[in-house]
N, CA, C and O atoms as a GROMACS GRO file, in nm:
protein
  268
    1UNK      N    1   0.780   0.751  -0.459
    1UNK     CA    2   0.642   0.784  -0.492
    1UNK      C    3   0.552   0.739  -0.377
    1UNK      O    4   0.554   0.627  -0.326
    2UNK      N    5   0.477   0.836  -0.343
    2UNK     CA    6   0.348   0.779  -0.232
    2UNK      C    7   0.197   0.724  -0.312
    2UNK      O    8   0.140   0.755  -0.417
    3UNK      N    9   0.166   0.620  -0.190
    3UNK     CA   10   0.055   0.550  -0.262
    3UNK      C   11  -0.071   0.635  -0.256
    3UNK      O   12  -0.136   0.612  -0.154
    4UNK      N   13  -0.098   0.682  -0.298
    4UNK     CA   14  -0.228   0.847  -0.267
    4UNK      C   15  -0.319   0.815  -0.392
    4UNK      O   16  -0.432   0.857  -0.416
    5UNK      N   17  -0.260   0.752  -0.445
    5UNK     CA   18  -0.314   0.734  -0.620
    5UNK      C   19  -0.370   0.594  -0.694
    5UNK      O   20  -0.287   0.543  -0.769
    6UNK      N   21  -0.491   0.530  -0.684
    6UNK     CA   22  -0.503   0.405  -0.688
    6UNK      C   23  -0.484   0.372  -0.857
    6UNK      O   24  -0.521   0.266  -0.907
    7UNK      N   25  -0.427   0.472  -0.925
    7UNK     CA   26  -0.394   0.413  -1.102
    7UNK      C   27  -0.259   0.368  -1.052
    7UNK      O   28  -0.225   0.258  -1.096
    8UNK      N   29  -0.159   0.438  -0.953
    8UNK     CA   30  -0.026   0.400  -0.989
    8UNK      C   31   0.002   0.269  -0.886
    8UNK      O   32   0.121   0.249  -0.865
    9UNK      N   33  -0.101   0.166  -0.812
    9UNK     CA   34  -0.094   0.066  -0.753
    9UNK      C   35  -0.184  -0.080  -0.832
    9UNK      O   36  -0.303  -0.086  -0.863
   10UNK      N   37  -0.053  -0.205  -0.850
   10UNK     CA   38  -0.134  -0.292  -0.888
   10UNK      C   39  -0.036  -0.451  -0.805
   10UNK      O   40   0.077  -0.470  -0.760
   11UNK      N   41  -0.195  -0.554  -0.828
   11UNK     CA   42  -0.120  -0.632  -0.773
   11UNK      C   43   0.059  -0.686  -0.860
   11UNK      O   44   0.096  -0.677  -0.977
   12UNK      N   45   0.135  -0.745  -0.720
   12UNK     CA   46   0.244  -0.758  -0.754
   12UNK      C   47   0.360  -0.644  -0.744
   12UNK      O   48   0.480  -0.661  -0.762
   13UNK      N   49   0.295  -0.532  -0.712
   13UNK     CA   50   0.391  -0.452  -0.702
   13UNK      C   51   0.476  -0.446  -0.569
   13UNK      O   52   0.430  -0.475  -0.458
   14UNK      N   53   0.587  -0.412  -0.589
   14UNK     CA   54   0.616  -0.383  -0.445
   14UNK      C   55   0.597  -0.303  -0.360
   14UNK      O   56   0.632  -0.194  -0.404
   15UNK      N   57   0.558  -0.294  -0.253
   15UNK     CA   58   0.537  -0.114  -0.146
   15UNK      C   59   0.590  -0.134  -0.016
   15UNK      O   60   0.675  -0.218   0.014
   16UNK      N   61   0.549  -0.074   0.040
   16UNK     CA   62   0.630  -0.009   0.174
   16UNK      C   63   0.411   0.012   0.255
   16UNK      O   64   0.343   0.096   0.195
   17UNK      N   65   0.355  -0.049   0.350
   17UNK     CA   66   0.273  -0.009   0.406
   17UNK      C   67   0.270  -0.021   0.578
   17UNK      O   68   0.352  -0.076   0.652
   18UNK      N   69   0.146   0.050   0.612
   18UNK     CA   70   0.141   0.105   0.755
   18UNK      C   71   0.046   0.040   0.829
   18UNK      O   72  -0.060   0.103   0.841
   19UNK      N   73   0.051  -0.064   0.881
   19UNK     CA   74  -0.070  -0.128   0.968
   19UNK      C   75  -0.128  -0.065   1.017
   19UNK      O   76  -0.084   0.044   1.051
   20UNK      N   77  -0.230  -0.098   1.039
   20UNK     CA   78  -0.287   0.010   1.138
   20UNK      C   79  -0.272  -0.007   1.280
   20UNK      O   80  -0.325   0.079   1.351
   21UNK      N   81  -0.195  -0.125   1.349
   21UNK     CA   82  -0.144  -0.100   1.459
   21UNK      C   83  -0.002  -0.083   1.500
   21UNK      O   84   0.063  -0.114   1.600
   22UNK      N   85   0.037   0.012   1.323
   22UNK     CA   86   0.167   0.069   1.352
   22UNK      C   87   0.133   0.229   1.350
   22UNK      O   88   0.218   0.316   1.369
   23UNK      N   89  -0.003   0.250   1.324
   23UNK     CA   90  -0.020   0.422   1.294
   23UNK      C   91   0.085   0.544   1.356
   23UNK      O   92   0.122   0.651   1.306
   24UNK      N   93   0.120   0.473   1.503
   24UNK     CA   94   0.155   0.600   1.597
   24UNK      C   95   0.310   0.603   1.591
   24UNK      O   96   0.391   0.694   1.611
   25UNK      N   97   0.324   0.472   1.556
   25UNK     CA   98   0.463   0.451   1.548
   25UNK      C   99   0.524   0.515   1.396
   25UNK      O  100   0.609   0.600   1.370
   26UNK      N  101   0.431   0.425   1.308
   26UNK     CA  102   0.504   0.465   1.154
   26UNK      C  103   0.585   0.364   1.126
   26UNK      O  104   0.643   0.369   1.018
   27UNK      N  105   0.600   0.292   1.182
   27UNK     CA  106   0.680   0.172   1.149
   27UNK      C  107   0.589   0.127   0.977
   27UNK      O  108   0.468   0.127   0.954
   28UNK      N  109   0.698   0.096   0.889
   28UNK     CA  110   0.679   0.081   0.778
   28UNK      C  111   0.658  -0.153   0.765
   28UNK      O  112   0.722  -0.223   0.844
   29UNK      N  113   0.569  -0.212   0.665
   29UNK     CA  114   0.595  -0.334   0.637
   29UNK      C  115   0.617  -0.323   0.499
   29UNK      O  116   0.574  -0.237   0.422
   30UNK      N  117   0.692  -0.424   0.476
   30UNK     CA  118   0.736  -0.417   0.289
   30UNK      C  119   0.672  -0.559   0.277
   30UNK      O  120   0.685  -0.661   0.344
   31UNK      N  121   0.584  -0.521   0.145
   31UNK     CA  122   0.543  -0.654   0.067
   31UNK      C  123   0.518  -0.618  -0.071
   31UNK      O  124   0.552  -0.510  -0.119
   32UNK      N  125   0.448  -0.725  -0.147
   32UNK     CA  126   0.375  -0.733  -0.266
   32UNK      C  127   0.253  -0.715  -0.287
   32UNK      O  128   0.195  -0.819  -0.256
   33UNK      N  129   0.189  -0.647  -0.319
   33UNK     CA  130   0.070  -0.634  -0.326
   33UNK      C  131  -0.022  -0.730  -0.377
   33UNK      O  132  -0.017  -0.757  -0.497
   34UNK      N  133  -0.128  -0.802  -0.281
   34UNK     CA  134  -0.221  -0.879  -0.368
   34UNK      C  135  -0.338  -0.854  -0.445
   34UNK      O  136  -0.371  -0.910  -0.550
   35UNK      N  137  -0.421  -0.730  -0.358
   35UNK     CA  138  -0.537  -0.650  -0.416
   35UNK      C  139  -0.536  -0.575  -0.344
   35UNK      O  140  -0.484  -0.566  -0.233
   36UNK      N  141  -0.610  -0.498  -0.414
   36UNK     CA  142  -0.664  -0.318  -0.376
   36UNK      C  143  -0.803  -0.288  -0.250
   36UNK      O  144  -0.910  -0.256  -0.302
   37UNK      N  145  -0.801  -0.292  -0.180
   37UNK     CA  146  -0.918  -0.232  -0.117
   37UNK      C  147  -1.018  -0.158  -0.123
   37UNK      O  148  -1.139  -0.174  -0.111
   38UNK      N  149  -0.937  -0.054  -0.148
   38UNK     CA  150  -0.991   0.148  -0.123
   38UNK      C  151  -1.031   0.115  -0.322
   38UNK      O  152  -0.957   0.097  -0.419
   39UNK      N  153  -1.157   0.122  -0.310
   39UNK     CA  154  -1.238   0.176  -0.433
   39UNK      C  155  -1.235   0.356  -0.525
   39UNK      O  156  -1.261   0.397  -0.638
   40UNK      N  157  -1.194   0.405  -0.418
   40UNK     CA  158  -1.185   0.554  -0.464
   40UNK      C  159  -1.045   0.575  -0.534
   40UNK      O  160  -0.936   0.518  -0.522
   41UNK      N  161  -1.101   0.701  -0.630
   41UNK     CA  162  -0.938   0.696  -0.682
   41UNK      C  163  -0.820   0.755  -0.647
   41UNK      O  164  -0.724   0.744  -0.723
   42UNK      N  165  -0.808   0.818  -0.538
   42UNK     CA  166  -0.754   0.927  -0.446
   42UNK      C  167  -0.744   0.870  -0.297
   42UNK      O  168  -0.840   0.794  -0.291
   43UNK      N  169  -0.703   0.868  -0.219
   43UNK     CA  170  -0.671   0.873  -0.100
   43UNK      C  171  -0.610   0.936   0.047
   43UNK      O  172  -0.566   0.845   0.118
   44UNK      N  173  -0.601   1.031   0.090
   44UNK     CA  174  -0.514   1.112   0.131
   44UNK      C  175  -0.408   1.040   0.223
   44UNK      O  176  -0.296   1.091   0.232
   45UNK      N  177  -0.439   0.914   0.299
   45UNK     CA  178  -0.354   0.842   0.357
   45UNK      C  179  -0.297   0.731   0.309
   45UNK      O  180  -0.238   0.642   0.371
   46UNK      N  181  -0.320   0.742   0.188
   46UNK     CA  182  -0.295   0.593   0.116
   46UNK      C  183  -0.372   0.511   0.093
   46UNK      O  184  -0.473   0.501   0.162
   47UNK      N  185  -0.343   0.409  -0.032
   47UNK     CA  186  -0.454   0.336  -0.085
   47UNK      C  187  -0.426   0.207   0.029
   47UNK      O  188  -0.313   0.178   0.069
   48UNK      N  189  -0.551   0.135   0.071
   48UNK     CA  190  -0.539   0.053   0.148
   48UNK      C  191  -0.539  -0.074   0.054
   48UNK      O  192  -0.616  -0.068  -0.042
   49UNK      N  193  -0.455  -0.200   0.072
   49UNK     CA  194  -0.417  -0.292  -0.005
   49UNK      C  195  -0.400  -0.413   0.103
   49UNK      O  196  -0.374  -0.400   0.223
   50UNK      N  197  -0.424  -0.540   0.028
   50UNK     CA  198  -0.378  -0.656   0.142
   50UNK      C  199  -0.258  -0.697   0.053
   50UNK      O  200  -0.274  -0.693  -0.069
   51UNK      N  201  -0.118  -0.742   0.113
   51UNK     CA  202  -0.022  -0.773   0.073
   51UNK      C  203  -0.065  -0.955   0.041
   51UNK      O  204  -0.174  -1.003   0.074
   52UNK      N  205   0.039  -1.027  -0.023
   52UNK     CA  206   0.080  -1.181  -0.082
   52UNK      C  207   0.036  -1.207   0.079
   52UNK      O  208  -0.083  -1.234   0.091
   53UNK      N  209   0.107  -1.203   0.196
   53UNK     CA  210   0.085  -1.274   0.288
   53UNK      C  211   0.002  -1.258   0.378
   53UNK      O  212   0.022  -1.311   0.486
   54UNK      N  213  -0.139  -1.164   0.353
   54UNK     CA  214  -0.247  -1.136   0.377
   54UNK      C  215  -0.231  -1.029   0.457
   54UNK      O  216  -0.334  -1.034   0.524
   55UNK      N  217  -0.160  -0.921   0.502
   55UNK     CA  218  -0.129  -0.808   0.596
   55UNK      C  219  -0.232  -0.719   0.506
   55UNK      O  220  -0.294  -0.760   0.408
   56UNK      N  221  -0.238  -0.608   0.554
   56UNK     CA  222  -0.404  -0.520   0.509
   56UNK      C  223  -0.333  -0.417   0.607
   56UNK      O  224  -0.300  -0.435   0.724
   57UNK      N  225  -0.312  -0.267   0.501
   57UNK     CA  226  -0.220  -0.168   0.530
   57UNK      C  227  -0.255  -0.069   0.438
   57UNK      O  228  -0.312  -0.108   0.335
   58UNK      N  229  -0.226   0.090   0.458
   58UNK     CA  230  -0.267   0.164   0.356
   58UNK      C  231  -0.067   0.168   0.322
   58UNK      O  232   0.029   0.140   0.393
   59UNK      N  233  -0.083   0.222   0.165
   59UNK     CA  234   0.019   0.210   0.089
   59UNK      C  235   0.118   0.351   0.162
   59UNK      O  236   0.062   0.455   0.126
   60UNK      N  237   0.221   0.378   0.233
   60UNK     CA  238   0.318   0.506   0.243
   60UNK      C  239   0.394   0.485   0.134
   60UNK      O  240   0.367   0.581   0.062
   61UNK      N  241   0.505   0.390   0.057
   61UNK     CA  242   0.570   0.438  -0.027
   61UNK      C  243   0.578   0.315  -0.129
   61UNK      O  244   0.591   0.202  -0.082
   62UNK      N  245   0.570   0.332  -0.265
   62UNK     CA  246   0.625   0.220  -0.383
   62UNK      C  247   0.773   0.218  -0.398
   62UNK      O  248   0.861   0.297  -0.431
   63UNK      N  249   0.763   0.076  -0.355
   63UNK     CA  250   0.925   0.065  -0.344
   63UNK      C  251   0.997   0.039  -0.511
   63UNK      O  252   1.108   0.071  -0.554
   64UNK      N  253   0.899  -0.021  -0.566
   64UNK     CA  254   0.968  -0.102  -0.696
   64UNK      C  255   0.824  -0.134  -0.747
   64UNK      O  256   0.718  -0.184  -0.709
   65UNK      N  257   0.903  -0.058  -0.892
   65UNK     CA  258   0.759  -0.070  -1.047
   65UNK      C  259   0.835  -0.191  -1.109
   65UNK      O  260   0.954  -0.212  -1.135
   66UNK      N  261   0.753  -0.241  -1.119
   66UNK     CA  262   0.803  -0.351  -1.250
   66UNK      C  263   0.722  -0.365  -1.342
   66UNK      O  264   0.654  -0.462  -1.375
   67UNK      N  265   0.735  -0.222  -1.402
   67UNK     CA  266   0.695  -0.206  -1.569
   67UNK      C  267   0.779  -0.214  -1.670
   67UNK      O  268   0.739  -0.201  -1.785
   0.00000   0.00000   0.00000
């Protein structure tokens, strides 16, 4: 699932995000999500989120729901 959608992102989850001084590369970071950024409910590049260890990335993929 891609993060495009700020209902299907909450803290604690796991994701897959894109620094922004990985843009060109695409190099992916995996964390937990701590909070949400991006106020809108839509995103076309992903919802931007700061991970547990403070990294600040828009969301490319949810790795793991833990619902």
């Amino acid at each position: 699932m891609d993060g495009k959608n700020r209902k299907d992102i909450y803290p604690g989850l796991e994701v897959d995000i894109i620094l922004k001084k990985d843009q060109r590369s695409g190099k992916l970071t995996r964390g937990l999500v701590a909070n949400l950024l991006t106020s809108a409910p839509y995103h076309s590049r992903g919802i931007k989120v700061r991970l547990e260890d403070g990294q600040i990335g828009r969301v490319a993929v949810i790795v793991n729901e833990m619902q």
